[in-house]
N, C-alpha and C positions, 0 to 999 in steps of 0.2 A: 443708205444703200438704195439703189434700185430696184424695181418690181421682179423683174428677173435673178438676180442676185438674193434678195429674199426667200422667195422659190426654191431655190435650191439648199440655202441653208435649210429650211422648214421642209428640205423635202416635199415640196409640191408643187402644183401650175400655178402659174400667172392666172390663169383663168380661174383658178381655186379662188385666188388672191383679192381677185372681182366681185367673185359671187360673197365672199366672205364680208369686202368694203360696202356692196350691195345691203346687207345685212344688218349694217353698222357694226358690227365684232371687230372691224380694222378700218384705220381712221389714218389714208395718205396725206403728207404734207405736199404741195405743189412747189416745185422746183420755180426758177424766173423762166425755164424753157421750157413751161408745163408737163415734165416726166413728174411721176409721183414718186416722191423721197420716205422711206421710213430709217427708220434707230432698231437702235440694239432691244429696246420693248416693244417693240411690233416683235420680234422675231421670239423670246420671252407669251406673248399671248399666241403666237399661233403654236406655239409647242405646247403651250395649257389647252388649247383646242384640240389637238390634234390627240394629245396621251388621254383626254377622256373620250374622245369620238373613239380612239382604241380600246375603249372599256366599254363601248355599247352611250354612250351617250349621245344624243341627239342635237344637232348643231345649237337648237335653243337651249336647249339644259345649259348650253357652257356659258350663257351669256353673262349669269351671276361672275361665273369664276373671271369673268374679262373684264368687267366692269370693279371688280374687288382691286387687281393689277390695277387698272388705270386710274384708283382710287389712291393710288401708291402704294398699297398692300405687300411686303415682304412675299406672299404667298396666293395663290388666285382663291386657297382653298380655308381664308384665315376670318370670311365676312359673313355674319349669321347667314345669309342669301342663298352664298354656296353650301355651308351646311344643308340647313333647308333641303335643298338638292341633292347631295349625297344621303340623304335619310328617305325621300321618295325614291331615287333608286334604288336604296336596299332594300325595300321594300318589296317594288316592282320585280327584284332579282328572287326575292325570298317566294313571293308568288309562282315564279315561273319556275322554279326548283322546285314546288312542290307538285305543280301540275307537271313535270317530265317524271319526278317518284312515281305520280298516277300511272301515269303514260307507261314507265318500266314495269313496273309491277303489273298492269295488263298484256304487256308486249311475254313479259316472264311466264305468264299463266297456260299464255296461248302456246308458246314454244312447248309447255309442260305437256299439255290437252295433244298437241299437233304429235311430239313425240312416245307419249301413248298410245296412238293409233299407228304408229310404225310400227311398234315393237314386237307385233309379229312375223312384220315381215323380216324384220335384223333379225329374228329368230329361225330362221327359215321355216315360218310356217306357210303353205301352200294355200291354204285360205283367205279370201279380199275380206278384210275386215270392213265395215259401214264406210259407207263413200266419205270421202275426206271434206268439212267444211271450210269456205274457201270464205267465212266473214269473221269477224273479230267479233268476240262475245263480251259483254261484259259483266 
């Protein structure tokens, strides 16, 4: 199939398609009338490209998983490499889960503190309580 016709099965630009061959992640054969030809496993690795860049993965993280495919690999995700990889991301994900908990449970406190100092006025009380703090404490 053609560069264009690939594109759209995978869902994406020609110009994707470049930047990706740019990269080496996709590797065109040359037609006799110099169009670039791929198969049915080019379209195969840009969908393992694409369902992890959907998962937060980073154009190079996938390269283990493209190179396992082009290895013949039943699966992109089957070669200690891409392991490897899926074990640094969960990692990276497990960190950044616990710094947005941080994050909540500050964001939760201040909502607490902010809504304490309303509550006389939900009360109808006539009096300004201490000027409202307008910084994040921690």
């Amino acid at each position: 199939m053609r560069i264009g016709e690939l594109a759209r099965k995978a869902g994406t630009s020609t110009r994707t398609l470049r930047y990706y061959e740019s990269r080496g992640l996709l590797t065109a054969r040359r037609a006799d009338n110099g169009y670039r030809e791929y198969g049915e496993e080019d379209l195969l690795l840009l969908r393992q490209i694409r369902t992890l860049q959907d998962f937060g993965f980073d154009l190079e993280e996938t390269r283990p998983f493209v190179e396992c495919l082009r290895a013949g690999h039943p699966a992109g995700d089957s070669c200690p490499a891409s392991l490897a990889v899926y074990r640094r991301k969960l990692d990276e994900l497990d960190g950044l889960i616990e710094r947005l908990a941080g994050v909540r449970a500050q964001v939760a406190r201040q909502l607490a503190v902010a809504e304490e100092v309303r509550a006389p006025y939900a009360a109808g009380v006539d009096e300004a309580p201490d000027p409202p703090r307008c910084e994040m404490t921690g």
